[in-house]
C-alpha positions in Angstrom: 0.0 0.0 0.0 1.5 3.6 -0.6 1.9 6.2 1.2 -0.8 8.0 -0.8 -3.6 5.6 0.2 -2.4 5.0 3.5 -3.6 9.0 4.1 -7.2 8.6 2.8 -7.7 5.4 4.9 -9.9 6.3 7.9 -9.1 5.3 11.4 -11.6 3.3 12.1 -11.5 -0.1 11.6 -14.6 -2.6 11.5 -14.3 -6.4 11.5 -10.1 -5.8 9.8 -11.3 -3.6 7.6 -10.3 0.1 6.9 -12.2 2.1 4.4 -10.6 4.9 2.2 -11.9 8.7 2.7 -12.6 9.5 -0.5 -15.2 13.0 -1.2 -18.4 11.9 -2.9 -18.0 13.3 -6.6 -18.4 16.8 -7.6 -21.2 16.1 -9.5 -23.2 14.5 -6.8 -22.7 16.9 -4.4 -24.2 19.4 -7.3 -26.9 17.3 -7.7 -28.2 16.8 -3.9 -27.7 20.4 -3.0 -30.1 21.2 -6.5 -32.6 19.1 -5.6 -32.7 20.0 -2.2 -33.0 23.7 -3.3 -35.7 23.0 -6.1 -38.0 20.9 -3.1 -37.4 23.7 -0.9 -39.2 26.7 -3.5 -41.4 23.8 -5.1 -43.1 23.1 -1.5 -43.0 27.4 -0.9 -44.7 28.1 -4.1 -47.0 25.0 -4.2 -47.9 24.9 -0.9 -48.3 28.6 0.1 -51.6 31.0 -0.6 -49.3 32.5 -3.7 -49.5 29.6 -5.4 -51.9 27.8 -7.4 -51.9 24.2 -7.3 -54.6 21.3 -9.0 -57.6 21.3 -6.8 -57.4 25.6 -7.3 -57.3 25.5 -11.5 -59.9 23.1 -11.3 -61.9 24.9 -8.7 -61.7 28.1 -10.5 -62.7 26.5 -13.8 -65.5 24.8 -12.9 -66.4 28.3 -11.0 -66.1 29.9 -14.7 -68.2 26.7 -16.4 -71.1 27.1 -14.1 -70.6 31.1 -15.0 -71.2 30.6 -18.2 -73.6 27.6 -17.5 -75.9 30.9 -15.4 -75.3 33.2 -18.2 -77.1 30.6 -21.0 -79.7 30.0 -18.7 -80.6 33.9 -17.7 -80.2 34.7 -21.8 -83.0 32.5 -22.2 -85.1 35.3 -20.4 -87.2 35.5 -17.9 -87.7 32.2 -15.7 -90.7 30.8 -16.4 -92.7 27.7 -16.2 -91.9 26.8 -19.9 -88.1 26.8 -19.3 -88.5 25.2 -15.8 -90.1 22.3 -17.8 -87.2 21.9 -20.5 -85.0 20.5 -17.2 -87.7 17.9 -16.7 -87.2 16.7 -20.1 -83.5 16.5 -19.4 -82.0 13.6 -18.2 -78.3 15.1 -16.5 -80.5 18.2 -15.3 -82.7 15.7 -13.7 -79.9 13.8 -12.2 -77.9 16.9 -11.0 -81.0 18.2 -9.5 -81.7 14.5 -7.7 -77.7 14.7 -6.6 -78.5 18.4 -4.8 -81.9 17.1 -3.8 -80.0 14.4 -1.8 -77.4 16.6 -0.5 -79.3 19.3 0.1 -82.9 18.7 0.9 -83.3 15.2 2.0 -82.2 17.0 5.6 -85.6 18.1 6.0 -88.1 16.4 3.3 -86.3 12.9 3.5 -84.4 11.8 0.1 -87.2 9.9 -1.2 -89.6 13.2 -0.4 -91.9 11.6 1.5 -91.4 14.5 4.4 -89.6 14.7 7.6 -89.4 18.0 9.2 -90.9 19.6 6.2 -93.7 18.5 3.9 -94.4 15.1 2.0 -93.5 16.4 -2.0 -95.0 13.0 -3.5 -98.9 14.1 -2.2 -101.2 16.1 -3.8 -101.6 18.4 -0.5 -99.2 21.8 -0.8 -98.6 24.7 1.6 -97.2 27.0 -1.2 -98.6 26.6 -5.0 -98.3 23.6 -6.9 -96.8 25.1 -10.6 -93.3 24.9 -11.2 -92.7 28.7 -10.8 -94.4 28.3 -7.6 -91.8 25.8 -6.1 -88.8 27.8 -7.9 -90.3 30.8 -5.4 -90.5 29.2 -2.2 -86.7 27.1 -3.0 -85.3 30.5 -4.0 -86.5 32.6 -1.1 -88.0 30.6 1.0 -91.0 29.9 3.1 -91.5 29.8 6.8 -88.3 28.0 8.5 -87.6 26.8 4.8 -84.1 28.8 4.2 -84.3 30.8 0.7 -81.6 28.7 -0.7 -81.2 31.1 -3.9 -78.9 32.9 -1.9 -76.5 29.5 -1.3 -77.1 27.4 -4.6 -76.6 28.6 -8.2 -79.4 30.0 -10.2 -79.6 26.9 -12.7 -79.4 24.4 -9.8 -82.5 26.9 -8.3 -84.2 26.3 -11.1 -83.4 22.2 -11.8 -84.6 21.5 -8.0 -87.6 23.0 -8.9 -88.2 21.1 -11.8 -87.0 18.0 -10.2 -89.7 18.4 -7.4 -92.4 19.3 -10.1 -91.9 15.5 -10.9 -92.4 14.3 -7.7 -95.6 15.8 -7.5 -98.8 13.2 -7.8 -96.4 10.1 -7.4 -98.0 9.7 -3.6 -95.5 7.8 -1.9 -96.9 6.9 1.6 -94.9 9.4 4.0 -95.7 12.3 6.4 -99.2 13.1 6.8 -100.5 15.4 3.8 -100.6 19.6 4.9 -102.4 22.9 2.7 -104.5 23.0 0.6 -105.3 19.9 -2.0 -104.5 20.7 -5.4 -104.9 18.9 -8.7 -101.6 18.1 -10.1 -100.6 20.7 -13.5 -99.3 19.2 -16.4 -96.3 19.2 -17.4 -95.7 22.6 -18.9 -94.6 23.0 -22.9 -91.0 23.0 -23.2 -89.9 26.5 -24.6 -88.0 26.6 -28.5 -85.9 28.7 -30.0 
């Protein structure tokens, strides 16, 4: 062994054997400290209020698809019980609506709308009108210790819960005991075309 490698052996010796002292490579050492560096502003920016990350973009594009989803619908005009009835006719409306139904009002009218807290929506017995602009009314500003949910929900999910619980109407599931006034059950109103 020379002299040479007898300096970059370590001192310590485990089980006879001795290992050499030897830097890691330049490049390495470049490499580590890079990476390190780069995790280091990646987790700032990323993780911090200034940055955007995933959920955010998609957050704020959905935001500007149900914009633009609102828009459509209030170009249409005026709500009215012709364009209340073109989401009945729609299957996704209808299943959006039954999806916010569920999340939002089954609380208090059970998810099969047979009534809880508030009213049985299958029975021909209602406190507040029985025509589709009627229920869009009382679900966008509300009725007695009903919360006007127009100021919570979108105005095109406003309008498809009202739609979706124009079709519960007259379908008389067996539930809570029937309240107001009994009404005969509208038809469904013509769908409106541009």
């Amino acid at each position: 062994m020379s002299d040479r490698e007898e300096e970059n052996l370590r001192e310590h010796t485990f089980d006879g054997i001795r290992e050499y002292d030897n830097p890691m490579p330049a490049w390495w050492t470049r490499t580590f400290w890079a990476t390190f560096w780069f995790a280091i502003l990646y987790v700032g920016y990323f993780h911090s209020k200034v940055g955007r990350d995933v959920v955010d973009e998609y957050d704020a594009d959905m935001q500007a698809f149900y914009d633009k989803q609102t828009a459509d619908l209030l170009a249409l005009g005026e709500v009215d019980e012709p364009m209340l009835g073109t989401f009945i006719k729609n299957k996704n409306a209808m299943s959006e609506a039954l999806a916010q139904f569920t999340k939002v009002c089954a609380t208090c009218h059970k998810a099969d709308a047979t009534g809880d807290i508030g009213p049985n929506l299958t029975d021909a017995h209602w406190l507040g009108g029985n025509t589709l602009m009627d229920l869009y009314t009382v679900i966008k500003d509300g009725r007695n210790k009903m919360p006007p949910w127009g100021k919570k929900l979108r105005p095109d999910v406003v309008m498809k819960l009202a739609a979706y619980v124009g079709t519960l109407r007259g379908t008389n599931l067996p539930g809570k005991a029937p309240e107001g006034k009994p009404l005969a059950v509208p038809p469904v109103p013509e769908a409106k075309r541009d």
